[in-house]
C-alpha positions in Angstrom: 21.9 -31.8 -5.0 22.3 -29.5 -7.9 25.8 -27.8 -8.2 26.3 -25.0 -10.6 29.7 -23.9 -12.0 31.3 -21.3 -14.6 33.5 -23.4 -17.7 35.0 -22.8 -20.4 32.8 -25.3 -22.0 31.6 -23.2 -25.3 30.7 -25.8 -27.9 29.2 -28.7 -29.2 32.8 -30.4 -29.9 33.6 -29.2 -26.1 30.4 -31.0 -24.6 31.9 -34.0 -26.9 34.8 -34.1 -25.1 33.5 -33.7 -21.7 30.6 -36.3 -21.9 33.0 -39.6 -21.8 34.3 -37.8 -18.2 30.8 -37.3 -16.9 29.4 -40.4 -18.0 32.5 -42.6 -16.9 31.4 -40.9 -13.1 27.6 -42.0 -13.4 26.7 -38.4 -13.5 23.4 -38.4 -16.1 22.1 -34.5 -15.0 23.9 -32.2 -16.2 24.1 -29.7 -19.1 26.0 -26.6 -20.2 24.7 -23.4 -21.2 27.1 -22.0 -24.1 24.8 -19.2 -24.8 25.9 -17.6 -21.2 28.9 -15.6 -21.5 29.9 -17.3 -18.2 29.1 -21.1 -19.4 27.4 -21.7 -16.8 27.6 -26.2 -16.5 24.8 -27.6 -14.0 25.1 -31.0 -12.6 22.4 -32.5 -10.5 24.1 -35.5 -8.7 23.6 -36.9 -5.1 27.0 -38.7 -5.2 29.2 -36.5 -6.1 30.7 -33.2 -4.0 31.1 -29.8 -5.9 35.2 -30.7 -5.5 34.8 -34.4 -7.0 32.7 -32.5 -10.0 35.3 -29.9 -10.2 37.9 -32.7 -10.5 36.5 -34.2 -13.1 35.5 -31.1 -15.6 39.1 -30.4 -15.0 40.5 -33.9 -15.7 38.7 -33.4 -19.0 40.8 -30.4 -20.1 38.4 -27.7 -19.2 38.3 -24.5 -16.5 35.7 -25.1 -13.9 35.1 -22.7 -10.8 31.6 -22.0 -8.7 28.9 -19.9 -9.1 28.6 -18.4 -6.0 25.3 -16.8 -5.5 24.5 -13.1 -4.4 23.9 -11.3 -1.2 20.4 -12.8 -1.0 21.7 -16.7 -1.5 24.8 -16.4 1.5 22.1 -14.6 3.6 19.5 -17.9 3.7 22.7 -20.1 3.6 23.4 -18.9 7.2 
């Protein structure tokens, strides 16, 4: 399942930091988009829930909430 989530993930040296976190947690999908002012972090993992991923960006030091999607995402989620 592929989970995406807004961070305060905004550099090379921050991706540094996180990777030991996401590797020790088998998760090998994932990347962060620092060009988006939102730093937007996607994690593809079939293991893992969006709270255990939460918990673990956080563990590493970093802010971590959802990206909820719009009108048109709750609408098919229904």
């Amino acid at each position: 399942m592929k989970h995406k989530f807004k961070t305060n993930i905004n550099c090379g040296g921050c991706i540094e930091k996180v990777s030991p976190f996401m590797d020790k947690a088998g998760i090998e999908d994932w990347k962060v988009d620092t060009k988006d002012p939102q730093k937007v972090l996607t994690v593809e993992s079939k293991a893992l829930s969006k709270d255990e991923i939460m918990e673990i960006v956080k563990e590493a030091g970093f802010k971590i909430e959802e990206v909820r999607g719009g009108l048109f995402s709750r609408l098919l989620s229904k």
